[in-house]
C-alpha positions as a Markdown table, in Angstrom:
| # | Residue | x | y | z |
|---|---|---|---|---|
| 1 | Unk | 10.4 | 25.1 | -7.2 |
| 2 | Unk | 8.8 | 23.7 | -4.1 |
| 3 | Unk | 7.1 | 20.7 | -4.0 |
| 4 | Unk | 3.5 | 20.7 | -4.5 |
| 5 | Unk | 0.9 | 18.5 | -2.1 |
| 6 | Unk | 0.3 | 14.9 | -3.5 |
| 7 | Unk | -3.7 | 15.3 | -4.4 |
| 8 | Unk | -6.0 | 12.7 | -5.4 |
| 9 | Unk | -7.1 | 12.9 | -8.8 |
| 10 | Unk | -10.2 | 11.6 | -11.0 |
| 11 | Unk | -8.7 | 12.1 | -14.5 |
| 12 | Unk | -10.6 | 10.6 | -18.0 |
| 13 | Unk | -8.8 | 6.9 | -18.9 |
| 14 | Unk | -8.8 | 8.3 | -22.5 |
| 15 | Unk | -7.3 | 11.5 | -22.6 |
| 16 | Unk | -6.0 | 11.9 | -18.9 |
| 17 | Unk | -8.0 | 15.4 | -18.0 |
| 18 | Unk | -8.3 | 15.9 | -14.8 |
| 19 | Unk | -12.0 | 16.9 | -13.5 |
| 20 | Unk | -11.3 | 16.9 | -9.4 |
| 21 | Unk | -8.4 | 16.7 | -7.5 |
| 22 | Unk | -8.6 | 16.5 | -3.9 |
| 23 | Unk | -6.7 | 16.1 | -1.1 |
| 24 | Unk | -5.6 | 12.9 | 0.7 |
| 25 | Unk | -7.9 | 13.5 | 4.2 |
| 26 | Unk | -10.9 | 14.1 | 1.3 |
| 27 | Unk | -10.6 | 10.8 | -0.7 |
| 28 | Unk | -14.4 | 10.1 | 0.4 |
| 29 | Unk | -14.8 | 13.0 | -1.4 |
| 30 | Unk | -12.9 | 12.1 | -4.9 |
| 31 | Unk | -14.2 | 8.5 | -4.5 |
| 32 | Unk | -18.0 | 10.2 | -4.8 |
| 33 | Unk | -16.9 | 12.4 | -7.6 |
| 34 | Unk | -15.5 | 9.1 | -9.0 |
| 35 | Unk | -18.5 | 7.8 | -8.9 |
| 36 | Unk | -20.3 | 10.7 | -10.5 |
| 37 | Unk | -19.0 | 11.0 | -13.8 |
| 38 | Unk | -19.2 | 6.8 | -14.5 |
| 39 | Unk | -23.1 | 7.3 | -13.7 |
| 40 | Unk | -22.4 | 10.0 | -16.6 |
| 41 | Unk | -20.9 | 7.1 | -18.5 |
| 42 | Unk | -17.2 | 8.3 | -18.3 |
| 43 | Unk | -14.3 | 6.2 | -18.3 |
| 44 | Unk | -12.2 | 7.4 | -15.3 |
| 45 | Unk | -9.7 | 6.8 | -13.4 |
| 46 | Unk | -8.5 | 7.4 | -9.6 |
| 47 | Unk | -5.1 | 8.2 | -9.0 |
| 48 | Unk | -4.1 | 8.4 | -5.7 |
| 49 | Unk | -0.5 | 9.5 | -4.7 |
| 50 | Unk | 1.4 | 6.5 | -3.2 |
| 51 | Unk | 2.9 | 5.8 | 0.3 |
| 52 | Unk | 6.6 | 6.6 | -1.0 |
| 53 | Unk | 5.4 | 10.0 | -3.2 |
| 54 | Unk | 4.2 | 11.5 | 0.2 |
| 55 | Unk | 6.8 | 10.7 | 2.4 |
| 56 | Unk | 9.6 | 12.3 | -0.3 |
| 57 | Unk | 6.9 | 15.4 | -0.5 |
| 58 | Unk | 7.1 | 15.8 | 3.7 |
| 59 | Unk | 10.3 | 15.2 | 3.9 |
| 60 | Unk | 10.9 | 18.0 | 1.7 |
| 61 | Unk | 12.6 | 16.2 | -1.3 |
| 62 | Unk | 12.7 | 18.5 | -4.4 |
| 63 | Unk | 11.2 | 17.1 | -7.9 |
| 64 | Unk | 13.8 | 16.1 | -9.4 |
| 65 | Unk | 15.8 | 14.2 | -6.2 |
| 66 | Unk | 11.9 | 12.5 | -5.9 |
| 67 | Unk | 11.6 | 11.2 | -9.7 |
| 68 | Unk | 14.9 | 10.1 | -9.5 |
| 69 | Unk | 14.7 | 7.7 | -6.4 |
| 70 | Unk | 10.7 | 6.8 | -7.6 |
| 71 | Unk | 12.5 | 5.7 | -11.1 |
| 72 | Unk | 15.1 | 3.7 | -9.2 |
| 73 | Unk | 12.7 | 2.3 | -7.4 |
| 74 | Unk | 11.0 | 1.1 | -10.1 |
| 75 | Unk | 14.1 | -0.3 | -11.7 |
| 76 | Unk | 14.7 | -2.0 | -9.1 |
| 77 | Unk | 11.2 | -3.8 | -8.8 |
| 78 | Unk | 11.3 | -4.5 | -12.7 |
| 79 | Unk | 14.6 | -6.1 | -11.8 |
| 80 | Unk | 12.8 | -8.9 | -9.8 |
| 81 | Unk | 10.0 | -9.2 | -12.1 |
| 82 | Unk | 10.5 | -12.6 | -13.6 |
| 83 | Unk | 11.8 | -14.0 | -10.2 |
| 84 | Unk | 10.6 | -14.6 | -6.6 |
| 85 | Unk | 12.1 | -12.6 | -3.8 |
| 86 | Unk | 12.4 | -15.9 | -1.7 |
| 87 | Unk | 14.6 | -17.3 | -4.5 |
| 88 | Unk | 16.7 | -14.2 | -4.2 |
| 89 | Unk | 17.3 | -14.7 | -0.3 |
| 90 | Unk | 17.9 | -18.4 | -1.1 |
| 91 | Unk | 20.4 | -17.8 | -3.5 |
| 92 | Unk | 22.1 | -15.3 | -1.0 |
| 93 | Unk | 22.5 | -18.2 | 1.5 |
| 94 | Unk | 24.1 | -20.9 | -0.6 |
């Protein structure tokens, strides 16, 4: 299965359909779309694809290898959640 593009989407809050998707050189685009439908009074969301999603994508990373290493990656920041990353170095040193 190849990888698909990372597209901005405006999705409804409530029951996450998607009404535009666009691509990442067009979030001026999404953003006035975005705009749109809360004029219409709809509760939306923008979900834009993140920094590490579109690195995996161009470096050619298949689905599965990419939600594994985006779900250790959030292990890992959950795993510091209740402390400071300074204490962490600190604690390294002593």
């Amino acid at each position: 299965m190849k990888n698909e593009i990372p597209k901005i989407k405006v999705i409804d809050r409530a029951t996450q359909h998607i009404f535009f998707e666009a691509d990442l050189d067009q979030a001026n685009l999404a953003a006035e779309k975005a705009a749109e439908l809360e004029s219409l009074g709809l509760d939306i969301d923008v979900i834009s694809p993140t920094l590490t999603q579109t690195l995996l994508q161009s470096l050619g990373v298949n689905e599965e290898d990419s939600k594994t290493y985006l779900d250790s990656l959030d292990e890992e920041i959950h795993s510091h959640d209740n402390s400071n990353c300074s204490d962490c170095a600190f604690d390294s040193k002593e």
